[in-house]
N, C-alpha and C positions, 0 to 999 in steps of 0.2 A: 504494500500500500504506500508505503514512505519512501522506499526504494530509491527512486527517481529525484528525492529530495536527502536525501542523506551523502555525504563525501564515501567516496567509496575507503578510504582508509581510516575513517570512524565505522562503517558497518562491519569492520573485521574483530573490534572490540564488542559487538555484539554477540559475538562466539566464545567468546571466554564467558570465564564464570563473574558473577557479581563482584565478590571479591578482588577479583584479579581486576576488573575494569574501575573501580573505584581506586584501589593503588594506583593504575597506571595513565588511567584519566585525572585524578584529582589529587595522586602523591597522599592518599590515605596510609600513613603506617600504624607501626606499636600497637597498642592496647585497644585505640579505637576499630585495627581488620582485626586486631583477636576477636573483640567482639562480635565483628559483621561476619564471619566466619560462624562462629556458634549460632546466633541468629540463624544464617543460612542452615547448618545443621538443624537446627530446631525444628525448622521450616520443613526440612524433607524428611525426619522422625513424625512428623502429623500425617504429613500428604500421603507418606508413603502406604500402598493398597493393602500390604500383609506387613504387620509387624510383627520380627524377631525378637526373640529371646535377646537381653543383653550382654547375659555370660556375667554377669556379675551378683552378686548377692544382695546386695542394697537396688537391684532395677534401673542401675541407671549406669550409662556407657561411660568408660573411660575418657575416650576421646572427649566429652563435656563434660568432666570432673570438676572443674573449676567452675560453671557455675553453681554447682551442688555447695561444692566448699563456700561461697559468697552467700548461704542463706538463701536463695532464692526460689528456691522450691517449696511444695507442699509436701514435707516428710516428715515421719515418726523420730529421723535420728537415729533407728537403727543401724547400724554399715552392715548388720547379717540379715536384713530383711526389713524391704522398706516395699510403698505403695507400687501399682506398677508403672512405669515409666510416664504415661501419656496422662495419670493421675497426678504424678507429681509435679508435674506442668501447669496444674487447675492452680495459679498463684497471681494474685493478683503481685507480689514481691517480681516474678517474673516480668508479668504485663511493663509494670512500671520501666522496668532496669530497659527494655525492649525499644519502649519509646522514647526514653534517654536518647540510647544508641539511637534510634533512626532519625532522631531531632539531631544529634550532632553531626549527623552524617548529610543532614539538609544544610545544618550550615556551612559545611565546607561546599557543598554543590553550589549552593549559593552565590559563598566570597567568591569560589573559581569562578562566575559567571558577572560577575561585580554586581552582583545585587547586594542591597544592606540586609543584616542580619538582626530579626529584632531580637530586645533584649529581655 
């Protein structure tokens, strides 16, 4: 549909993943792509059609440890048996930390584009 109006060496940044186009379109690093990364994870553990076993005991993946660590979930606190995965998502501690992130990631879209950023 856009095709015709897009630079052809911006719709090749279209094929990378979110992540990698926010680093390299807008010099996103550190803590704020750790974030957009787990985001992105979060995002395909919902969507995705059949959910797996995690292989862990507390239900929730390695690979996003660290938000677990931060409090941001709905768990019991057990590390040998906690809710299951997609339960301990139901956080409003989540919601919140989510739109942080996607608010700070508007403001750098933003500045890149010289818009003011409100405060």
């Amino acid at each position: 549909m856009f095709k015709n109006q897009r630079h052809e060496h911006r719709v090749v940044w279209l094929q990378s993943s979110l992540p990698r186009q926010f680093e390299e379109l807008y010099g996103v690093r550190d803590e704020l792509l750790k974030h957009l990364k787990d985001l992105v994870e979060l995002r395909n553990e919902i969507i995705h059609p059949s959910h797996l076993a995690t292989g862990t005991p507390d239900n929730w993946p390695d690979e996003l440890r660290d938000i677990k660590k931060c409090g941001l979930l709905s768990s019991t606190g057990d590390p040998q048996s906690d809710y299951l995965m997609l339960s301990q998502m139901k956080s409003l501690r989540l919601l919140e930390w989510a739109l942080k992130v996607v608010g700070h990631l508007k403001d750098v879209v933003l500045q890149h584009h010289g818009r003011r950023v409100a405060s």
